[in-house]
C-alpha positions in Angstrom: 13.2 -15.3 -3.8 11.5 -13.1 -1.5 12.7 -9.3 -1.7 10.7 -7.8 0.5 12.1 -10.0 3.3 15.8 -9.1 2.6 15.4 -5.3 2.4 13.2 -5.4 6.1 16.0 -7.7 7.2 18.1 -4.6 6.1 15.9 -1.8 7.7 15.8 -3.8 11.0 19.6 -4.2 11.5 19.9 -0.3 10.9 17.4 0.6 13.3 19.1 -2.0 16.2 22.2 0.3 15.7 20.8 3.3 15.8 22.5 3.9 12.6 21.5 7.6 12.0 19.5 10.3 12.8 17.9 13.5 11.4 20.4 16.4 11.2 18.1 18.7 9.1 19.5 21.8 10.5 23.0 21.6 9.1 22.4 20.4 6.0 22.6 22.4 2.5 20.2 19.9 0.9 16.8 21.8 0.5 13.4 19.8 1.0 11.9 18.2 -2.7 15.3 18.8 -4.0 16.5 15.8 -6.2 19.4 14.0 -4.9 21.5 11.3 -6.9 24.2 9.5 -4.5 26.6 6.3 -4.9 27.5 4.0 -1.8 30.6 5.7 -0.9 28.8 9.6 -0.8 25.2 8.1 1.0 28.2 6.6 3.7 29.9 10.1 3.5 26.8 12.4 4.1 25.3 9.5 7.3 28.6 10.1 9.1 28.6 13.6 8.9 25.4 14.3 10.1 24.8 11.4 12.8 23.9 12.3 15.8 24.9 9.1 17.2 28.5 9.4 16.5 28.3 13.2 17.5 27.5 11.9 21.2 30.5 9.8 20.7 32.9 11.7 19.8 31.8 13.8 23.1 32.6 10.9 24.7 36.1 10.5 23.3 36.8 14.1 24.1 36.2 13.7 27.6 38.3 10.9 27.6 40.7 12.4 25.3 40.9 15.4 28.3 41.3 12.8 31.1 44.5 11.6 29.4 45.8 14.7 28.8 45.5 16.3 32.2 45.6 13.4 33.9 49.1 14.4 35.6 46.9 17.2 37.9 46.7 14.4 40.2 50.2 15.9 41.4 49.4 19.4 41.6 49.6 20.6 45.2 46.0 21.5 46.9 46.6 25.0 47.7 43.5 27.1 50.2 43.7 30.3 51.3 41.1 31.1 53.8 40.2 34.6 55.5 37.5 34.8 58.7 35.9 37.8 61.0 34.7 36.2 63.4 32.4 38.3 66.1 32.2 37.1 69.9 28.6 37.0 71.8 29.8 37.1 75.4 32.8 38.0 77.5 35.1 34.8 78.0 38.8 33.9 78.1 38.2 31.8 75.0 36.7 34.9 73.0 39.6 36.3 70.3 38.4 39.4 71.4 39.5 38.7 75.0 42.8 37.0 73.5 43.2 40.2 71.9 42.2 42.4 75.3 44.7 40.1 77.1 47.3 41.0 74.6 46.7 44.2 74.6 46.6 44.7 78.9 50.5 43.0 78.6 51.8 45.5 75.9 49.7 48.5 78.6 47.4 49.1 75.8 45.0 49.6 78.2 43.6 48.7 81.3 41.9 45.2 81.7 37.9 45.0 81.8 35.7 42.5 82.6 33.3 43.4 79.4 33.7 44.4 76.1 34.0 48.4 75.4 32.5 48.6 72.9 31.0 46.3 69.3 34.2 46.5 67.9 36.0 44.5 70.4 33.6 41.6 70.1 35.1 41.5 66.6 38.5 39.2 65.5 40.4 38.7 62.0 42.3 35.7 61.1 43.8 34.7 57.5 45.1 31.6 56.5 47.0 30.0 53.8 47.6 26.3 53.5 49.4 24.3 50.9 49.2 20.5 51.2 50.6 17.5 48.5 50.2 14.3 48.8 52.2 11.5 46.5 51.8 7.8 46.1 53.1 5.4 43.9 49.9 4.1 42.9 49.2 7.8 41.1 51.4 6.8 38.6 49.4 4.0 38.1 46.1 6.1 38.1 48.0 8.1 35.0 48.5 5.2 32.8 45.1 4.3 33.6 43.7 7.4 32.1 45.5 7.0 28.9 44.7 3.6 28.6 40.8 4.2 29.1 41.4 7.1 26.5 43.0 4.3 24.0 40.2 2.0 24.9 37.9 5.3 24.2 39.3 5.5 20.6 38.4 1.6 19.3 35.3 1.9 20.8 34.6 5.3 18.6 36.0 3.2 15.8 33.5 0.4 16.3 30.4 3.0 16.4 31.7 4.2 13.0 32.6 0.7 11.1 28.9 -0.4 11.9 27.3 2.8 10.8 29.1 2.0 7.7 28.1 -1.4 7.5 24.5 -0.6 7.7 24.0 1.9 5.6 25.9 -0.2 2.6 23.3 -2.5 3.6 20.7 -0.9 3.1 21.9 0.9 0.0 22.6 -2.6 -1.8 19.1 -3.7 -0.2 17.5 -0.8 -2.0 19.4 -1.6 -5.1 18.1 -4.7 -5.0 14.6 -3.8 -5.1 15.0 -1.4 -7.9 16.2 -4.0 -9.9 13.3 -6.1 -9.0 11.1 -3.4 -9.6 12.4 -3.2 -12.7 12.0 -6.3 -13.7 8.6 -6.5 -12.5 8.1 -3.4 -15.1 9.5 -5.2 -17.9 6.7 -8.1 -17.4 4.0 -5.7 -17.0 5.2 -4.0 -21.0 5.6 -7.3 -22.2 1.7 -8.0 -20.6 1.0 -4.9 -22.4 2.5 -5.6 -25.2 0.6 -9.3 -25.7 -2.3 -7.2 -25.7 -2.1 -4.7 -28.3 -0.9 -8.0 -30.2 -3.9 -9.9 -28.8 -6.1 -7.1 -30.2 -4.1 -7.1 -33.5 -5.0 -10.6 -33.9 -8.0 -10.6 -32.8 -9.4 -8.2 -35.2 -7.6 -10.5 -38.1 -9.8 -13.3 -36.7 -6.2 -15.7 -35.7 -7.4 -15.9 -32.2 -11.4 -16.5 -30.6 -12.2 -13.5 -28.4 -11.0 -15.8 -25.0 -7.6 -15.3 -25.4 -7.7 -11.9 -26.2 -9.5 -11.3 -22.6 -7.3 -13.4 -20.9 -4.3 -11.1 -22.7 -6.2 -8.2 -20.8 -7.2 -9.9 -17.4 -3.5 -10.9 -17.4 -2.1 -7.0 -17.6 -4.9 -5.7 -15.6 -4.2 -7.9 -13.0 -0.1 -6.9 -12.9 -0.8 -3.6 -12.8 -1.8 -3.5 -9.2 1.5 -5.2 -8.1 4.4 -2.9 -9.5 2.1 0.5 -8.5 2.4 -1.2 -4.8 5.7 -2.5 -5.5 6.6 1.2 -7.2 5.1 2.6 -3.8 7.0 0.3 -1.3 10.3 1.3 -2.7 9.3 5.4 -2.8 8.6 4.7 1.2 11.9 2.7 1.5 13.7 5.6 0.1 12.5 8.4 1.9 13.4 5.9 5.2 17.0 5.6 4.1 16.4 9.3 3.2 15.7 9.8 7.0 18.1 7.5 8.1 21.2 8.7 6.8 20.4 12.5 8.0 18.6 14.1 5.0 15.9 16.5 5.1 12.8 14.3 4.7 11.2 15.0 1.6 14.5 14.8 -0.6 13.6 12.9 -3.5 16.8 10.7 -3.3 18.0 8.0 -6.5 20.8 5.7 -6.0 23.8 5.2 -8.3 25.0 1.6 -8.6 24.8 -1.5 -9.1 24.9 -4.8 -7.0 28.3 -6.3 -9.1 30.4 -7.7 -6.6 34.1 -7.9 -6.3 35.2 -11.8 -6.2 37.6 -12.8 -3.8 39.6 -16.3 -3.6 41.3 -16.6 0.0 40.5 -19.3 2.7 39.6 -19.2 6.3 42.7 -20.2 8.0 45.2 -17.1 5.7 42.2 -14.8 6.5 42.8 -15.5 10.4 46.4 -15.4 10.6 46.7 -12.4 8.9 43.9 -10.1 10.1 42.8 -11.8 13.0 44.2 -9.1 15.8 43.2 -6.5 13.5 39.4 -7.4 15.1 38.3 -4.3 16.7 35.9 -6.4 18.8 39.0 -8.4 20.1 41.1 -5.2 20.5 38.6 -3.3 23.2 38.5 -6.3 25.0 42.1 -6.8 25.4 42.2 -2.9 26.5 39.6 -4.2 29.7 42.5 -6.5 30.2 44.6 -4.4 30.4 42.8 -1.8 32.3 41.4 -3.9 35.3 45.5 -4.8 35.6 46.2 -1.0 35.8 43.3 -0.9 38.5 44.8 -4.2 39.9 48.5 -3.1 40.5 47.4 0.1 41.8 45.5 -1.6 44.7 48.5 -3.3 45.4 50.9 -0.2 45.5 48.3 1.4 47.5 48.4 -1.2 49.7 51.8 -2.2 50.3 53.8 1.0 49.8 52.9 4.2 52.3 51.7 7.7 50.8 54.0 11.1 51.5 52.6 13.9 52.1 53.8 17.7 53.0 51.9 20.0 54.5 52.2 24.2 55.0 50.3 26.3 56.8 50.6 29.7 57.4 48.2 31.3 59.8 47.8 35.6 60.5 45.6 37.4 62.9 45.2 40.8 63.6 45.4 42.2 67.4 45.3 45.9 67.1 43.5 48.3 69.7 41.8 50.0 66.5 39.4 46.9 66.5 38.7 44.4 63.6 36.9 47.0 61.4 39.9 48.6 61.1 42.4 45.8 60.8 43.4 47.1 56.7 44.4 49.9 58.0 47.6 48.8 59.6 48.9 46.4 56.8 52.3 46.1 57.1 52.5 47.2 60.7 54.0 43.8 62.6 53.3 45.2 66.1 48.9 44.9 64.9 49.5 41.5 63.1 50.6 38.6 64.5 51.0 35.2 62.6 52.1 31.3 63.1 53.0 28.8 60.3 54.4 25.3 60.4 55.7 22.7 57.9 55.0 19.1 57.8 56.8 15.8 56.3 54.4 12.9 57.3 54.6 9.2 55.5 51.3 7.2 56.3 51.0 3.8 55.8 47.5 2.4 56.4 48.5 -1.6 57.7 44.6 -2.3 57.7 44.6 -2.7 54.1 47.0 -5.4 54.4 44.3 -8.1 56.3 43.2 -10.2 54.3 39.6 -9.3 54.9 40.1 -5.9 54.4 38.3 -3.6 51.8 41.5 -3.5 49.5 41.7 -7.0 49.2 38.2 -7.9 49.1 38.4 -5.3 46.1 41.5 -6.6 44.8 40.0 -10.4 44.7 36.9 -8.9 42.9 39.2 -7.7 40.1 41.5 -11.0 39.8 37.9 -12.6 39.1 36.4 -10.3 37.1 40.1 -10.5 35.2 40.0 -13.9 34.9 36.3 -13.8 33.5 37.6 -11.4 31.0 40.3 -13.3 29.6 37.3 -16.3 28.8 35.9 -13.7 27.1 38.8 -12.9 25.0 39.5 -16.6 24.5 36.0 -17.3 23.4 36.1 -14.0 20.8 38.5 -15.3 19.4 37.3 -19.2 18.8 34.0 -17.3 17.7 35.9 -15.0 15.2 37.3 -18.8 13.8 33.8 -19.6 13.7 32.5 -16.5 11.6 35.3 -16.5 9.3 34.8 -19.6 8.4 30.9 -19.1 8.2 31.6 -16.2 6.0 34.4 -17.6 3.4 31.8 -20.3 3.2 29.5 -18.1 2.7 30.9 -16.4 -0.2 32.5 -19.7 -1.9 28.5 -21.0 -2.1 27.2 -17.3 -3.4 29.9 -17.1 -6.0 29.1 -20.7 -7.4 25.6 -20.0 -7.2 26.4 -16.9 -9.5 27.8 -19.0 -12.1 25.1 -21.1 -12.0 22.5 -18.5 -12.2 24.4 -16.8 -14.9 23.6 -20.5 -16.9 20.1 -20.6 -16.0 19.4 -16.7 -16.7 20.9 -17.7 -20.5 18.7 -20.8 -20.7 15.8 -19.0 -19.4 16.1 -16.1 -22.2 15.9 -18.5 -24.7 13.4 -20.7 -23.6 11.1 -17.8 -23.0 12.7 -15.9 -26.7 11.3 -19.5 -28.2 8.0 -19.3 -26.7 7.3 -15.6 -27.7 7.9 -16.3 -31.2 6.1 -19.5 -31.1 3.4 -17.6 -29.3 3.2 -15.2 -32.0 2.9 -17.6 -34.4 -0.3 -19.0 -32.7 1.5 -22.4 -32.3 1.7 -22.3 -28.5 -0.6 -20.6 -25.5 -0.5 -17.6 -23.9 -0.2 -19.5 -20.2 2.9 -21.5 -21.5 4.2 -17.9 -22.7 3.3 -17.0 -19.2 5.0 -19.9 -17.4 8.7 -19.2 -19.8 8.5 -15.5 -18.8 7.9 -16.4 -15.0 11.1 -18.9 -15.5 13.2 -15.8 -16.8 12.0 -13.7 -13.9 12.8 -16.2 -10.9 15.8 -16.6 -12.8 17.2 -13.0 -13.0 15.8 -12.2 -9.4 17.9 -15.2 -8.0 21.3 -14.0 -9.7 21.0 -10.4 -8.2 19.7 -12.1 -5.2 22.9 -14.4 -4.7 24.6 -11.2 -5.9 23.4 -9.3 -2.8 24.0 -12.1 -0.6 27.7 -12.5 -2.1 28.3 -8.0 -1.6 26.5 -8.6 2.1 29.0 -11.8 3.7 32.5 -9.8 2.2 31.0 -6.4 3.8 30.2 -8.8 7.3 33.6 -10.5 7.0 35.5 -7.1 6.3 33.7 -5.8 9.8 34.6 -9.2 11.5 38.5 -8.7 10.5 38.6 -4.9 10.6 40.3 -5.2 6.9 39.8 -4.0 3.2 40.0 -7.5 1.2 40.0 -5.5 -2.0 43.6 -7.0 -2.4 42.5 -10.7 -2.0 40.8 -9.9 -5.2 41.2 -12.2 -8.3 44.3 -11.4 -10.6 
């Protein structure tokens, strides 16, 4: 059983989803401050401080605002415009000639072929123009905003559910080399131990000098091992430590153990009753249903017209005072002069009927890209068959192997219990000794290995089926 392969295994699949990241800044933990946390608070403390989901929940909000508001698509497009606008020469399409002209019919003044003076080259003109526009397919645009929104939501779920997923992962992973660490310790006393016996008998003359030396190359030689083996896991931790959004340097011990909770369900009940509940599944069925939102909006676009009513409302100011002076006769209706006008027009564009046209081409592109989409689903969903099955599988051969490990570790205890006191009673060697206690270990490492492997498949098949199978427990 190879350890070290398992918990890089782990460390890799948290790094390919950018599981966490460093959040220093908001948290209360200080730097070389001991830390002890379970699964459920390590999970806890990762999703608070992630950056990752931080960006996503952004990204929810600004769908969450496009829903919301998404009905200012029908809110009228309202400009009001004001312009002076100065004339460089004498011409009868100046405004300042408009006004002269003006002003020559009323007797104003007589008419000139120049202008008087700056002022006259000067003209002032408001206007205020309120336009709206409906078409069927905005209603289709609305839905379409909530429905991205909705979509918005499972994929936020998703980020969240595999954060979780890897950092259980990696806690069990780290559990699991503690215990063989620990392990590892308990055959380096035991070395130690043979030893001071070694030496014990040794001096009583029971045993030639030779085996005591090979008691001490034996320890000697061990001791290397767990210091690395001690050092690998301090480096593991302060990685998780890292990973879940602590500030680095917290010296960080887990609470737990890898004792997993048996389940007894099969493949096909497992499908049929969580099988929708796949979140995987879910957002795909939402890009279903959103490229037919985009779809019958194309067609109501296309085969219904567009209303739209428009008001302007335009003044201009004529006064013999000249533009400058134009605020000073507000309210005077002989100095300001105005024209407005109100519009009903339905447009219909017929190109976009033509077969060829742009809004069909598009329209075609999304009837493909629909029917690639339902393949999709169709495929999830044989795939999520596949997995489930993999996974119940999975579990059935880890919770055998578990009983049978159970045996062995029993067998293996008294084997190796024999040949230590048979050991001590000088009627067997120390590399038989040796061989029983490596038994034991290979023994004990396998059942919390096939324990890790059991914890690992029901967290995969609980992400699979979006589902807590804590009820399909054993009564």
């Amino acid at each position: 059983m190879n350890v070290n392969k398992k918990v890089f295994a782990a460390w890799m699949l948290a790094f390919a989803a950018t599981a966490v990241s460093v959040s220093a800044e908001d948290s209360e933990i200080k730097v070389e401050q001991s830390v002890t946390l379970t699964v459920d608070q390590a999970v806890e403390y990762a999703l608070k401080n992630s950056r990752t989901l931080k960006s996503a929940d952004i990204d929810l909000e600004i769908k969450e605002r496009a829903a919301k508001y998404g009905w200012n698509i029908f809110l009228p497009n309202v400009q009001v415009t004001g312009t002076m606008s100065r004339a460089t020469e004498y011409s009868p399409s100046s405004a300042a000639t408009s006004q002269m002209m003006s002003m020559i019919t009323r007797g104003a003044y007589p008419a000139k072929t120049d202008f008087a003076d700056e002022e006259d080259r000067w003209s002032v003109v408001g206007g205020v123009s309120v336009g709206w526009t409906f078409s069927l397919a905005n209603i289709k645009q609305l839905q379409l905003s909530k429905a991205k929104y909705e979509s918005g939501k499972i994929s936020a779920e998703q980020s969240t559910n595999e954060q979780l997923l890897s950092i259980k992962k990696l806690f069990y992973a780290l559990l699991l080399q503690q215990e063989s660490l620990k392990i590892e310790k308990e055959t380096l006393e035991n070395s130690r131990q043979r030893v001071v016996q070694a030496q014990a008998n040794y001096r009583n003359g029971t045993i030639p000098e030779l085996s005591l030396l090979q008691a001490q190359v034996n320890y000697e030689n061990k001791k290397p091992d767990v210091e690395s083996a001690e050092q690998n896991l301090n480096n593991q931790l302060d990685t998780f430590v890292f990973l879940i959004g602590m500030p680095v340097g917290t010296k960080l011990s887990l609470s737990g153990e890898i004792n997993p909770k048996y389940i007894d369900v099969s493949a096909e009940k497992l499908i049929e009753r969580y099988g929708s509940n796949s979140l995987e599944i879910q957002s795909l069925q939402k890009n279903v249903d959103t490229l037919k939102m985009n779809l019958g909006a194309i067609d109501l676009a296309t085969w219904t017209p567009a209303l739209s009513v428009n008001y302007a409302w335009q003044p201009a100011y004529i006064g013999e005072e000249g533009a400058f002076h134009f605020f000073k006769d507000v309210g005077k209706d002989e100095k300001w002069y105005d024209s407005g006008a109100l519009s009903f027009t339905l447009a219909w564009n017929f190109t976009n009927i033509l077969p060829w046209s742009s809004n069909k081409q598009q329209a075609r592109d999304i009837k493909q890209n629909l029917a690639k989409l339902e393949i999709s689903l169709e495929t999830l969903k044989e795939n999520q068959k596949i997995a489930v099955r993999k996974a119940v599988d999975t579990l059935n051969q880890a919770r055998a192997q578990i009983e049978n490990m159970n045996r062995s570790v029993q067998l293996a205890q008294r084997a190796y219990d024999m040949t230590y006191r048979a050991y001590r009673n000088g009627t067997t060697e120390l590399l038989d000794l040796r061989d029983a206690e490596e038994s034991l270990n290979k023994a004990k490492l396998g059942l919390v290995n096939q324990k890790f492997n059991y914890m690992t498949a029901l967290l995969d098949l609980e992400n699979t089926l979006n589902a807590d199978l804590s009820s399909e427990g054993d009564k």
